[in-house]
N, CA, C and O atoms as a GROMACS GRO file, in nm:
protein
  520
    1UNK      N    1   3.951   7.730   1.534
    1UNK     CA    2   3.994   7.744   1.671
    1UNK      C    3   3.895   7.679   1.766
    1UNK      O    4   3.924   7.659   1.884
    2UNK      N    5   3.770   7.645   1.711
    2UNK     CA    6   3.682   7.620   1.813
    2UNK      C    7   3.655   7.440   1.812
    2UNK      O    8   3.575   7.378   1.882
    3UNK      N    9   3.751   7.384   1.707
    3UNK     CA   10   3.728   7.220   1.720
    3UNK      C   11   3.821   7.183   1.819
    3UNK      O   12   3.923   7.243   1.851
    4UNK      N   13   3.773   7.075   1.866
    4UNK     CA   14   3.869   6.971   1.955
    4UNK      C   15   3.897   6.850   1.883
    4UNK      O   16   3.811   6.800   1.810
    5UNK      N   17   4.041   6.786   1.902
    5UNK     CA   18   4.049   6.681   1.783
    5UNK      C   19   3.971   6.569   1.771
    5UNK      O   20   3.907   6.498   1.849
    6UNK      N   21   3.994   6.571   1.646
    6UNK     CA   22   3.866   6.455   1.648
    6UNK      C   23   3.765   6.516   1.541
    6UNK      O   24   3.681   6.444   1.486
    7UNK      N   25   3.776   6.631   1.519
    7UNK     CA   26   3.652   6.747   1.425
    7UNK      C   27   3.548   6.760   1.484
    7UNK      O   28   3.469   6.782   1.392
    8UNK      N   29   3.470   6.764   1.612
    8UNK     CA   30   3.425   6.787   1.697
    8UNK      C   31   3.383   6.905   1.702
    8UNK      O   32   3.483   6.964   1.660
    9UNK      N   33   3.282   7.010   1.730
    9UNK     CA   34   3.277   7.109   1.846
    9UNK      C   35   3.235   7.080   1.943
    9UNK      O   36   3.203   6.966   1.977
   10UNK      N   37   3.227   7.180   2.008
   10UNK     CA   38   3.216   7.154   2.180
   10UNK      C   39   3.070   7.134   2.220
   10UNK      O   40   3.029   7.094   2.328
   11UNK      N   41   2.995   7.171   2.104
   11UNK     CA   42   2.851   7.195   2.115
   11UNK      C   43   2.775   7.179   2.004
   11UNK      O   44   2.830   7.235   1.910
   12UNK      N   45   2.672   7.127   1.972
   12UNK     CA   46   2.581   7.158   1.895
   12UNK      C   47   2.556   7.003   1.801
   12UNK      O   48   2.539   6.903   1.871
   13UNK      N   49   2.555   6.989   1.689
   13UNK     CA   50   2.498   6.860   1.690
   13UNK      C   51   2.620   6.745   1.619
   13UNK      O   52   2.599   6.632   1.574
   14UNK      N   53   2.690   6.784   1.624
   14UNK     CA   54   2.847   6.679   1.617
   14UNK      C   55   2.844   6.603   1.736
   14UNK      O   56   2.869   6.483   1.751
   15UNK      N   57   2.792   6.730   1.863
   15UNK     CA   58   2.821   6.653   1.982
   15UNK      C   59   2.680   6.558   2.018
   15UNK      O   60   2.674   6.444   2.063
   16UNK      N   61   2.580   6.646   1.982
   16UNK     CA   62   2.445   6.546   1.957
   16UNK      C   63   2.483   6.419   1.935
   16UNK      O   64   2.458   6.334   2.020
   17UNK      N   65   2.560   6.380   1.797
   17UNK     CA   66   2.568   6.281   1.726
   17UNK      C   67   2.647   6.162   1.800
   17UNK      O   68   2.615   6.043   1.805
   18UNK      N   69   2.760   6.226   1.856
   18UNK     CA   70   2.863   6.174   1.934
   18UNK      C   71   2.772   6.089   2.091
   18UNK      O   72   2.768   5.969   2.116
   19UNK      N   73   2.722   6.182   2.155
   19UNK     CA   74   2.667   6.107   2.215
   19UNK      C   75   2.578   6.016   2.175
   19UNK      O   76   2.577   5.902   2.221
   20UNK      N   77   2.490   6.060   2.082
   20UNK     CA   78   2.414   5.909   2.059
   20UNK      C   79   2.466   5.752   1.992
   20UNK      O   80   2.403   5.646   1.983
   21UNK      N   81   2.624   5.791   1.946
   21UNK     CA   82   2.718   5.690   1.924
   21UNK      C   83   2.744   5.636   2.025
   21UNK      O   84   2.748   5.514   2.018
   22UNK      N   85   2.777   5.708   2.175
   22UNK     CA   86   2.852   5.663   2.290
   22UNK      C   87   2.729   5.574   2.369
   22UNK      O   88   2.760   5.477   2.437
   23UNK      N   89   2.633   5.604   2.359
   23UNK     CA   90   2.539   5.529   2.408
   23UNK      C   91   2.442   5.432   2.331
   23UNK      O   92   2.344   5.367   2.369
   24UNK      N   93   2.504   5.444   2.208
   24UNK     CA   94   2.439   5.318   2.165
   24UNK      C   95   2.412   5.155   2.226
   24UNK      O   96   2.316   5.079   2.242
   25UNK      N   97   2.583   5.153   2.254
   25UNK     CA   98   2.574   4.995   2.356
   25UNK      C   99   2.494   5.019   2.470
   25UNK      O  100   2.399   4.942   2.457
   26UNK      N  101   2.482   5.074   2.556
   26UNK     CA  102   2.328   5.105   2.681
   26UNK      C  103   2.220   5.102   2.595
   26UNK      O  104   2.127   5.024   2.615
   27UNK      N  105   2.222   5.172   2.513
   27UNK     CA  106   2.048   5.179   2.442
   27UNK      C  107   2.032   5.026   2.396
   27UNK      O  108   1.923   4.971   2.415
   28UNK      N  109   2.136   4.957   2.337
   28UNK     CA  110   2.131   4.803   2.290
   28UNK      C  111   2.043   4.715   2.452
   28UNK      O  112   1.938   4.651   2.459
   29UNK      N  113   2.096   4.733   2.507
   29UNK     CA  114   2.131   4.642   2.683
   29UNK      C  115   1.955   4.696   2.737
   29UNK      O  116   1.898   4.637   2.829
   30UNK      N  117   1.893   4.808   2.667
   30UNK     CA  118   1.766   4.860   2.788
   30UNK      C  119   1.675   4.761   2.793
   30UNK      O  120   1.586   4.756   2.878
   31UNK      N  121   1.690   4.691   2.718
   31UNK     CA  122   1.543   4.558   2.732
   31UNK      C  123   1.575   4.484   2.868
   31UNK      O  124   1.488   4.468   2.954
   32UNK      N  125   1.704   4.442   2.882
   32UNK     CA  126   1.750   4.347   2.962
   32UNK      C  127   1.773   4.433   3.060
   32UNK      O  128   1.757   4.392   3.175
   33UNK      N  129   1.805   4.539   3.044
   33UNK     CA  130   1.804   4.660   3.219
   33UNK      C  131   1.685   4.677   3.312
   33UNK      O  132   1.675   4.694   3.433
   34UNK      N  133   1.580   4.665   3.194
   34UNK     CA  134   1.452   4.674   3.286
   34UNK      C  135   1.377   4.554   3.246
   34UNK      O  136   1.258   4.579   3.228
   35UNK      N  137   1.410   4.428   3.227
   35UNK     CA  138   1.344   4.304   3.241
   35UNK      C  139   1.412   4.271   3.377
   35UNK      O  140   1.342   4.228   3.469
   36UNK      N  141   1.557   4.290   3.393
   36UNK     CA  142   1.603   4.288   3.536
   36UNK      C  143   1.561   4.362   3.643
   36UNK      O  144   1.560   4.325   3.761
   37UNK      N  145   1.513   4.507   3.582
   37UNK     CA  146   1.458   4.552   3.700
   37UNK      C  147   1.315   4.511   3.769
   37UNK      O  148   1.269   4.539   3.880
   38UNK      N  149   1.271   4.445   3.676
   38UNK     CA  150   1.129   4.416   3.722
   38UNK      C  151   1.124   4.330   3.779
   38UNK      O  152   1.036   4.308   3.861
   39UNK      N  153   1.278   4.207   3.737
   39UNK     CA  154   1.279   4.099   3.811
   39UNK      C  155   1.323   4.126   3.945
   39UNK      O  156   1.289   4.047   4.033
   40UNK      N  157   1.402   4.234   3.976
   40UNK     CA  158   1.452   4.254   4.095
   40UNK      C  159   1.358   4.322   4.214
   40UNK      O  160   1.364   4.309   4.336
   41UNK      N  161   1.249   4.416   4.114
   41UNK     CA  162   1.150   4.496   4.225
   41UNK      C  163   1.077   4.350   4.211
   41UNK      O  164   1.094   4.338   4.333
   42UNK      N  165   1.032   4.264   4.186
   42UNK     CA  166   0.951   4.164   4.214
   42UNK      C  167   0.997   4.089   4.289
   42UNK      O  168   0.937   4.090   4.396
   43UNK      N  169   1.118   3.989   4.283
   43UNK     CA  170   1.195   3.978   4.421
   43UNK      C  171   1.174   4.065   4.551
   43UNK      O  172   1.109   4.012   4.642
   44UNK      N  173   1.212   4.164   4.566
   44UNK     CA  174   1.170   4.251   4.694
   44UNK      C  175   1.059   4.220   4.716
   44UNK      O  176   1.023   4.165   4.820
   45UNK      N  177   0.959   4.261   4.588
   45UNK     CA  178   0.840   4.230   4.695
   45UNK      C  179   0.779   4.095   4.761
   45UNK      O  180   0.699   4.086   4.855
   46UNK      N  181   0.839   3.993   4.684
   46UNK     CA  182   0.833   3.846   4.750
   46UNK      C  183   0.942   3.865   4.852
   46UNK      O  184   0.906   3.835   4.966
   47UNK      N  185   1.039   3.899   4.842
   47UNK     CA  186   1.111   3.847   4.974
   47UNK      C  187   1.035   3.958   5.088
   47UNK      O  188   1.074   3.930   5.201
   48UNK      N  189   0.941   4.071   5.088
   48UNK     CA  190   0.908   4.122   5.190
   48UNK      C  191   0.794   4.030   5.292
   48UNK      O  192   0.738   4.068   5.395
   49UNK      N  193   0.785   3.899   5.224
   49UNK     CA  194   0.669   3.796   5.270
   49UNK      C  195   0.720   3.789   5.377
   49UNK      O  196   0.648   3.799   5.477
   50UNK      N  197   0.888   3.764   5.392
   50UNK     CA  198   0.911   3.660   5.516
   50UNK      C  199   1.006   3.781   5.624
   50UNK      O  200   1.059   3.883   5.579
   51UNK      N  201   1.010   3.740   5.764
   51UNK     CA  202   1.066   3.816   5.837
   51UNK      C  203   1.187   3.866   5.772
   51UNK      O  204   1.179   3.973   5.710
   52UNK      N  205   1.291   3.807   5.776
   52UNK     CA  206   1.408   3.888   5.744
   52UNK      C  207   1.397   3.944   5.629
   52UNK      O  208   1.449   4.055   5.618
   53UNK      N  209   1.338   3.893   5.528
   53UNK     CA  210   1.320   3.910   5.370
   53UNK      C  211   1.260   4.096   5.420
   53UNK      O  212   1.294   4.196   5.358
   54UNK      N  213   1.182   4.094   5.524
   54UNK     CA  214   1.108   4.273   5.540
   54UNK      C  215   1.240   4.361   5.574
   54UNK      O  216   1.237   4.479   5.540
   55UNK      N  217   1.343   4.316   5.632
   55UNK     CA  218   1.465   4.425   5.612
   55UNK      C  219   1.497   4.451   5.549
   55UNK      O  220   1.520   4.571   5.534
   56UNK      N  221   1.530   4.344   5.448
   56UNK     CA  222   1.626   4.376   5.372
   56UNK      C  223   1.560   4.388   5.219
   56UNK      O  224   1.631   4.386   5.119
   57UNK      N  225   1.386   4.403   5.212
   57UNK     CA  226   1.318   4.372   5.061
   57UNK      C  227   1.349   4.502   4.995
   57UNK      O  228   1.361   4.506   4.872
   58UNK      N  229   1.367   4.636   5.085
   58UNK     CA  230   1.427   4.755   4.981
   58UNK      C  231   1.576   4.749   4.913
   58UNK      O  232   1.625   4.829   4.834
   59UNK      N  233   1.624   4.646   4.960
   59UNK     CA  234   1.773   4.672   4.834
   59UNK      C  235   1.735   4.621   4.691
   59UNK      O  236   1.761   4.694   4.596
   60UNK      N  237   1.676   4.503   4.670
   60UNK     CA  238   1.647   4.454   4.523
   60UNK      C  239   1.515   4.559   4.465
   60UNK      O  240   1.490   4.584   4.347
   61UNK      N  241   1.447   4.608   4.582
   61UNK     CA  242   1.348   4.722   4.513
   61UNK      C  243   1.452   4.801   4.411
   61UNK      O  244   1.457   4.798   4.288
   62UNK      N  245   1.550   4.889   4.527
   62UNK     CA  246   1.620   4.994   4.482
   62UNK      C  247   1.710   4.942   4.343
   62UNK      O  248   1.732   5.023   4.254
   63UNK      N  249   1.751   4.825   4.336
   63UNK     CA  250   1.841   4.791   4.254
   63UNK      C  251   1.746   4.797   4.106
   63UNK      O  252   1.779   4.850   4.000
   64UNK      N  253   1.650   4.742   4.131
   64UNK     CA  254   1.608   4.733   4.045
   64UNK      C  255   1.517   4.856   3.978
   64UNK      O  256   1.521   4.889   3.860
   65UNK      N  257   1.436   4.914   4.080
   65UNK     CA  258   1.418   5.056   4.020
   65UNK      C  259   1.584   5.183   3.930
   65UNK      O  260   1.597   5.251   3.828
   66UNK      N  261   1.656   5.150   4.031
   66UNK     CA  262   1.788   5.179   3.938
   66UNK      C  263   1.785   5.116   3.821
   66UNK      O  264   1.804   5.216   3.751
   67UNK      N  265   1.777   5.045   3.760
   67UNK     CA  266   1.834   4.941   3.651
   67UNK      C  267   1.685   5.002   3.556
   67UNK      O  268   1.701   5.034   3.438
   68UNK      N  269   1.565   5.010   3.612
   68UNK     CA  270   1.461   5.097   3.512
   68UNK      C  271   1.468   5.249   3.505
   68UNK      O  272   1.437   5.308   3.402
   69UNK      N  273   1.502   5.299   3.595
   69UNK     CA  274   1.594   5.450   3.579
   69UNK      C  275   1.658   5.432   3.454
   69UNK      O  276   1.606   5.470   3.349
   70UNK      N  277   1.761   5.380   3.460
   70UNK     CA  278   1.913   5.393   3.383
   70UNK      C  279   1.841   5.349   3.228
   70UNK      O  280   1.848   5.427   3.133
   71UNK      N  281   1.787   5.242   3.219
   71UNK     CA  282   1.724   5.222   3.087
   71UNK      C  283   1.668   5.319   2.981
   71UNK      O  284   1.720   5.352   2.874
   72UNK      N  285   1.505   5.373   3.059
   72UNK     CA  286   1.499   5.506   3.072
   72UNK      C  287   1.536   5.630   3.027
   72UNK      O  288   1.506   5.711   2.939
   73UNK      N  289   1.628   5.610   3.138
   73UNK     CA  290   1.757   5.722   3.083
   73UNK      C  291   1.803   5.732   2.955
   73UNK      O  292   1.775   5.810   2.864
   74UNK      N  293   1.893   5.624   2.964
   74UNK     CA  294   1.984   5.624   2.838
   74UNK      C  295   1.885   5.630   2.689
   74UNK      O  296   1.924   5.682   2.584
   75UNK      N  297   1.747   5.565   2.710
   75UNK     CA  298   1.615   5.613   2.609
   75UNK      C  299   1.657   5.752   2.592
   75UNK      O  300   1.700   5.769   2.478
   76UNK      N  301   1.660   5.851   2.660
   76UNK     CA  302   1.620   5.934   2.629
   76UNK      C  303   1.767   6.011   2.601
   76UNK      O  304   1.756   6.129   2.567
   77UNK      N  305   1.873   5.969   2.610
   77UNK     CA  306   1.986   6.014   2.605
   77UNK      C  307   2.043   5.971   2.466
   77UNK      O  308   2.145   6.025   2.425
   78UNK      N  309   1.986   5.887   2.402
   78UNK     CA  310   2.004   5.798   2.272
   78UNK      C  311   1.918   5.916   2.173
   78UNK      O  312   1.964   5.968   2.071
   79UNK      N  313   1.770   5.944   2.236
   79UNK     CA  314   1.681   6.011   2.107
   79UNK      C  315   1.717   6.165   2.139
   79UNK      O  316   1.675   6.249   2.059
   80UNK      N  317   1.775   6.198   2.226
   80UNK     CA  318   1.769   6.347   2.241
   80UNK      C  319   1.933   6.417   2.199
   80UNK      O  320   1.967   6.518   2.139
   81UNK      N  321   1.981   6.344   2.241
   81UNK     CA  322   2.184   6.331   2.234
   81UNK      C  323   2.254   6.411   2.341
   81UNK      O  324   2.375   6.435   2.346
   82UNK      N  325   2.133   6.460   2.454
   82UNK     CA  326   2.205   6.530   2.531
   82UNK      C  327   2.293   6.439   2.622
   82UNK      O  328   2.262   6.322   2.647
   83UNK      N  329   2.387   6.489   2.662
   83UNK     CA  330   2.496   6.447   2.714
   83UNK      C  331   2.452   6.449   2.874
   83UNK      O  332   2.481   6.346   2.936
   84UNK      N  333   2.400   6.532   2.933
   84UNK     CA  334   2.327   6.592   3.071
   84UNK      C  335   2.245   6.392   3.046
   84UNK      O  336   2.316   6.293   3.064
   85UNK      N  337   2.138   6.382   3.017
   85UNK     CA  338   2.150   6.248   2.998
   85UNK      C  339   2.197   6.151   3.007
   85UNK      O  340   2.155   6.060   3.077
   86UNK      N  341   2.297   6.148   2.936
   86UNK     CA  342   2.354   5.975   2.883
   86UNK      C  343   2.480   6.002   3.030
   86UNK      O  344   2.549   5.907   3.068
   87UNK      N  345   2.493   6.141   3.096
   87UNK     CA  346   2.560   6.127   3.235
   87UNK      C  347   2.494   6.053   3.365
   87UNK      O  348   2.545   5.987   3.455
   88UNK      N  349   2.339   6.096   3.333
   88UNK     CA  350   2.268   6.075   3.433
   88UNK      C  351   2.212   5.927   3.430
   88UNK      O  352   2.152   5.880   3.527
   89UNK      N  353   2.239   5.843   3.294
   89UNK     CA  354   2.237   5.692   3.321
   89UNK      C  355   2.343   5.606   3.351
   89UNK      O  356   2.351   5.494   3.400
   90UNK      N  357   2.432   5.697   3.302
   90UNK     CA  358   2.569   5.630   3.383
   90UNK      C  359   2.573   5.651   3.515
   90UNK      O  360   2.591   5.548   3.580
   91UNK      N  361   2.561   5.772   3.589
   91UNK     CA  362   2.543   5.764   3.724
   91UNK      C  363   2.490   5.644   3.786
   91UNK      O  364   2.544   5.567   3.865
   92UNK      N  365   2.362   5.644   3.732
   92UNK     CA  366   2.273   5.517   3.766
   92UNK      C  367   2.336   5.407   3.812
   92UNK      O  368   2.334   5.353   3.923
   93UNK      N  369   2.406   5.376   3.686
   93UNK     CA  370   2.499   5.257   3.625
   93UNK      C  371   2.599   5.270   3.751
   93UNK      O  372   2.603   5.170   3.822
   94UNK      N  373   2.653   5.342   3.776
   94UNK     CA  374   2.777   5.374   3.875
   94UNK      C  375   2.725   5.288   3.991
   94UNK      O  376   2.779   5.192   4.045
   95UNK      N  377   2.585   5.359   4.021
   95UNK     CA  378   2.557   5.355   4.180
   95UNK      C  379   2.491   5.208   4.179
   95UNK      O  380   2.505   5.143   4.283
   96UNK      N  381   2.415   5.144   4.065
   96UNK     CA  382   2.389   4.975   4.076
   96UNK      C  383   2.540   4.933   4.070
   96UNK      O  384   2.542   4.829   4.135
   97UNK      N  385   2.674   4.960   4.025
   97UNK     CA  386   2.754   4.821   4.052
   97UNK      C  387   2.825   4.878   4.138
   97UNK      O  388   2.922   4.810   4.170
   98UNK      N  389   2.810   5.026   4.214
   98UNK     CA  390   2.861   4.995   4.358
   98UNK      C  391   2.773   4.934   4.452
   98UNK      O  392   2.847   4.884   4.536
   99UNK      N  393   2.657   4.912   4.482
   99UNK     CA  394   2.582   4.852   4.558
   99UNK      C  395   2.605   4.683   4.554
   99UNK      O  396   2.592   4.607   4.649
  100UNK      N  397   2.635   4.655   4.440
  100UNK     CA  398   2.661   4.516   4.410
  100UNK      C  399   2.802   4.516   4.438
  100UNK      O  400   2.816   4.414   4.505
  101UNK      N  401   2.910   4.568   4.426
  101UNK     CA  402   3.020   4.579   4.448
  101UNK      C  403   3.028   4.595   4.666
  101UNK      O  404   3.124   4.536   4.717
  102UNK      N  405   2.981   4.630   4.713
  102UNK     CA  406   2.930   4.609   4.850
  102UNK      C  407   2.884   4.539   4.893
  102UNK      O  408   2.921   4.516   5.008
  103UNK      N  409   2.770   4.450   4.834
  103UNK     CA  410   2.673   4.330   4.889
  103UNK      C  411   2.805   4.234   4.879
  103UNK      O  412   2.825   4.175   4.984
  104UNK      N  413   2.896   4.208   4.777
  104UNK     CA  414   2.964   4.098   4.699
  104UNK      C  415   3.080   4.140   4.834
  104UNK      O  416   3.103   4.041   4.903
  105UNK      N  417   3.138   4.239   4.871
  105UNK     CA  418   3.224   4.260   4.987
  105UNK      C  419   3.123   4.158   5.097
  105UNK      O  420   3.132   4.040   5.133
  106UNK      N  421   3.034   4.259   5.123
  106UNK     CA  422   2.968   4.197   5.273
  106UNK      C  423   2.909   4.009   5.282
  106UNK      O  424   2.863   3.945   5.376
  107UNK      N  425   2.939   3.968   5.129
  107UNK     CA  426   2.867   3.854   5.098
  107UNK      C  427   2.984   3.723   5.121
  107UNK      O  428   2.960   3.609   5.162
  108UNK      N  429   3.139   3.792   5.073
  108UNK     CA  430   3.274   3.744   5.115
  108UNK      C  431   3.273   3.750   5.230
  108UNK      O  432   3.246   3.642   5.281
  109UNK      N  433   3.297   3.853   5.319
  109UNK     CA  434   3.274   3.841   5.458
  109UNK      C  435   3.202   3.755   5.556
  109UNK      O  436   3.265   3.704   5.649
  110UNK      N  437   3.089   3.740   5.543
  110UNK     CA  438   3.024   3.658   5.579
  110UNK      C  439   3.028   3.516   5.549
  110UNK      O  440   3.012   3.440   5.645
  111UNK      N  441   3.045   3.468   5.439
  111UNK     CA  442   3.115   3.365   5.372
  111UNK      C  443   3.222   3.310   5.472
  111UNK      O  444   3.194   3.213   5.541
  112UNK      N  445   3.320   3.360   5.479
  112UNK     CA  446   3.440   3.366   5.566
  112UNK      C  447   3.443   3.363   5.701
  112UNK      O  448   3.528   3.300   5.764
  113UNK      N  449   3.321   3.451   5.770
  113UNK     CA  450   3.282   3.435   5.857
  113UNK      C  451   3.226   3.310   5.899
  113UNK      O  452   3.263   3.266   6.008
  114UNK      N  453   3.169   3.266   5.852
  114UNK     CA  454   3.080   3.094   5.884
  114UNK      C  455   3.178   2.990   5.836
  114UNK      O  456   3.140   2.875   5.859
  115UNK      N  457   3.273   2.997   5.788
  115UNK     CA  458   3.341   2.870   5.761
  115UNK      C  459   3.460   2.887   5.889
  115UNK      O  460   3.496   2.788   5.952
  116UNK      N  461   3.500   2.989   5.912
  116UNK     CA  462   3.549   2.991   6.051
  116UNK      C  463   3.517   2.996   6.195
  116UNK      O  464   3.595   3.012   6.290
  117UNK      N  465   3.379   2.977   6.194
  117UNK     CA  466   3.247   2.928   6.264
  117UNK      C  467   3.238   2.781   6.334
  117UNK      O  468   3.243   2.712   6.436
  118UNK      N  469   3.220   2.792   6.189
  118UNK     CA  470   3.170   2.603   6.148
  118UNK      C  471   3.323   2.541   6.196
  118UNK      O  472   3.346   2.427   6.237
  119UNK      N  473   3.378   2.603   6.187
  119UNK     CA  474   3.525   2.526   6.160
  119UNK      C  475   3.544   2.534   6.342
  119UNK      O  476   3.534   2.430   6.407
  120UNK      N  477   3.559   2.610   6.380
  120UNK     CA  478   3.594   2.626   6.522
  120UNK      C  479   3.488   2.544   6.612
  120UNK      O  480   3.530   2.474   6.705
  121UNK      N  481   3.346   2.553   6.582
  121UNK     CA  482   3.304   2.443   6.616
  121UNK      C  483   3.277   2.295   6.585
  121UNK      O  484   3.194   2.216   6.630
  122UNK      N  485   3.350   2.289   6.517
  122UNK     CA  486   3.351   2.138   6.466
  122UNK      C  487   3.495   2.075   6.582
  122UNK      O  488   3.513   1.959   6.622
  123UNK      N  489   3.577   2.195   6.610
  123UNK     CA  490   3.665   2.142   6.728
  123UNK      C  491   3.673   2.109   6.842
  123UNK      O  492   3.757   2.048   6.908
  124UNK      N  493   3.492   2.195   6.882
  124UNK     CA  494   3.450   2.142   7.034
  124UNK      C  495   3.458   2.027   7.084
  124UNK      O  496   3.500   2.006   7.197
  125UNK      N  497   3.421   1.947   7.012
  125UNK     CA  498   3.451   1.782   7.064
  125UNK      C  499   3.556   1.744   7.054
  125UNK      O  500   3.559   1.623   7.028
  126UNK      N  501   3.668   1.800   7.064
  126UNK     CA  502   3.803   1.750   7.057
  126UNK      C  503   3.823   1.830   7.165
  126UNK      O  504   3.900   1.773   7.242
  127UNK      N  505   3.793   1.926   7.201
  127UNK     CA  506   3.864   1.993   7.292
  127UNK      C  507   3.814   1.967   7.449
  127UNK      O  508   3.853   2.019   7.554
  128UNK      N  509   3.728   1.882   7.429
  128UNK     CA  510   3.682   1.841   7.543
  128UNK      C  511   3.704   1.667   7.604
  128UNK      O  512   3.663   1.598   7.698
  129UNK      N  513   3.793   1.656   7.486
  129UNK     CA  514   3.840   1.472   7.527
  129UNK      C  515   3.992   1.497   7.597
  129UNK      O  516   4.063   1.400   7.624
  130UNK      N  517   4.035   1.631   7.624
  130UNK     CA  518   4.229   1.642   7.677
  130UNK      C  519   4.206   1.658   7.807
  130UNK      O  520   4.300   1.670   7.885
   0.00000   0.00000   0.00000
């Protein structure tokens, strides 16, 4: 009465096992999670050299401290099998590709914005020969 299908219980080390199956592919990826993150907190801190680069040098910090979080994480969600874990690197995971999922909005936008810019002024001199 107490399995769920699959031969499962709800607890104890089936589910141990299970999670450290489900997170195997993250545990594969952690080299490259935090070689990116280091590349990304290192970016920040070069782009904090230059004026604008100082506004905006905490997003690639954050991204990238995320991306060594989540690595991390899932380390320890791989050797331990808790599930409380391998949730809390997916979170991670969640909140780096919504941030990128936002920059990539605001990055279209702007995009769009300057070619209808550029474009409207490239008509000034026409509009001044009628």
């Amino acid at each position: 009465m107490g399995e769920v299908s699959g031969g499962f219980t709800p607890s104890g080390v089936d589910e141990q096992q299970l999670v450290r199956e489900v997170s195997a592919p993250l545990f594969a990826a952690k080299g490259w999670m935090k070689f990116l993150g280091v590349l990304m907190i290192v970016y920040g801190v070069f782009a904090a050299i230059t004026v604008v680069g100082l506004i905006i040098c905490w997003l690639p910090i954050w991204i990238g401290v995320l991306l060594f979080q989540t690595a991390s994480t899932v380390e320890a969600a791989k050797a331990s099998g808790s599930k409380m874990e391998l949730y809390g690197a997916m979170s991670k995971l969640k909140t780096y590709f919504t941030i990128y999922g936002v920059l990539a909005l605001i990055g279209i936008i702007v995009i769009i914005i300057t070619i209808f810019t550029v474009g409207l002024a490239s008509l000034i001199p026409f509009a001044n020969s009628f």
